[in-house]
C-alpha positions in Angstrom: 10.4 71.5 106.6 11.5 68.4 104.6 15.2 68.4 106.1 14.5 64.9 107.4 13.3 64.8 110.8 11.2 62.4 111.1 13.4 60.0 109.1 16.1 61.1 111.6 14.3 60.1 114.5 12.9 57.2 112.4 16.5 55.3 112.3 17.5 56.0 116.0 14.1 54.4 117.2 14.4 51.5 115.0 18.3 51.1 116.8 16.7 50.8 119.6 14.3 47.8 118.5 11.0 50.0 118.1 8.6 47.7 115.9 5.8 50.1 115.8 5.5 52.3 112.9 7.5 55.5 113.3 5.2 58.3 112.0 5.6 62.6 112.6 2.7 63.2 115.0 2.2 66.7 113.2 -2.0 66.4 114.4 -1.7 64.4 117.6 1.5 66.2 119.0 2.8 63.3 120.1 2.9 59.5 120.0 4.6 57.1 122.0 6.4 53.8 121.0 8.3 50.9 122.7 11.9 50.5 122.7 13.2 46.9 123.1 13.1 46.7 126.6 9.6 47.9 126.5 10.3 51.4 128.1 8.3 54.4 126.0 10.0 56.5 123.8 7.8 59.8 123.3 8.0 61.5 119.6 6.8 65.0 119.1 5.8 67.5 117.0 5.0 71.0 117.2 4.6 72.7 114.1 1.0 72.7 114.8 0.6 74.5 118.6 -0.4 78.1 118.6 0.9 78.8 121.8 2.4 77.2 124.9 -1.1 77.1 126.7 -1.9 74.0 124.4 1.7 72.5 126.0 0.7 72.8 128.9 -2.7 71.6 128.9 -1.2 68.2 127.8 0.7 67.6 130.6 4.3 68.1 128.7 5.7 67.7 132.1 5.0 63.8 132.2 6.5 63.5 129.3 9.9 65.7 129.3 10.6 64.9 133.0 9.7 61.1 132.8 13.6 59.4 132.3 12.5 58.5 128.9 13.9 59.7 125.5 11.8 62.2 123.9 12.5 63.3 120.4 11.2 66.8 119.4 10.5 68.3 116.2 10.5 71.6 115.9 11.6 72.5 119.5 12.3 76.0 119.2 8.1 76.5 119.4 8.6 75.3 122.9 11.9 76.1 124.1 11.3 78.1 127.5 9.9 74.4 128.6 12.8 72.2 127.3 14.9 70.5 129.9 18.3 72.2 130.7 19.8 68.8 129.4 18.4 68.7 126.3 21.0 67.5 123.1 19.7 69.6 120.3 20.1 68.2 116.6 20.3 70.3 113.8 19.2 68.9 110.4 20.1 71.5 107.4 19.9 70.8 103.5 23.3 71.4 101.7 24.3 73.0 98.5 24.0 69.3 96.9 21.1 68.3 98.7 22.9 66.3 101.4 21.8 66.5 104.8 24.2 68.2 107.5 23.9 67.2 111.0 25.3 69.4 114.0 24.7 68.4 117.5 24.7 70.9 120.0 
């Protein structure tokens, strides 16, 4: 927690021209935005689910199988669902409290 996600996923949405505010949808699981072209970008988060039930009642499929980007927090709750060509980000906290990225 507090590696910086959402701030992550903040500045690659805001390259490609999102105007909406960029929030962690921590209660609503996920939220949708606009990139510049108008096409959705889906943002998740899913610290909150209990279990994979609650995925699936939501329809993940629409989402993760719809061509658009979808940026996950916390993936590793859900990763029997993922996409076989998903680009996983690693965000860790240093000894000096830099940030250290590794893309998988």
């Amino acid at each position: 927690m507090g590696v910086g996600k959402t701030t992550f996923i903040k500045a690659i949405c805001e390259a490609l021209g999102v105007k909406e505010t960029i929030t962690s949808p921590t209660f609503a699981i996920v939220n949708e935005y606009k990139n510049e072209d108008g096409k959705p970008i889906f943002h998740f988060d899913f610290y909150r689910i209990k279990n994979l039930d609650e995925v699936y009642d939501f329809g993940y499929e629409d989402y993760f199988y719809s061509g658009n980007l979808c940026f996950i927090e916390w993936p590793e709750l859900v990763e029997t669902l993922l996409p076989d060509d998903v680009v996983k980000v690693q965000i860790t906290v240093g000894d000096n409290e830099e940030r250290l990225i590794s893309i998988k």
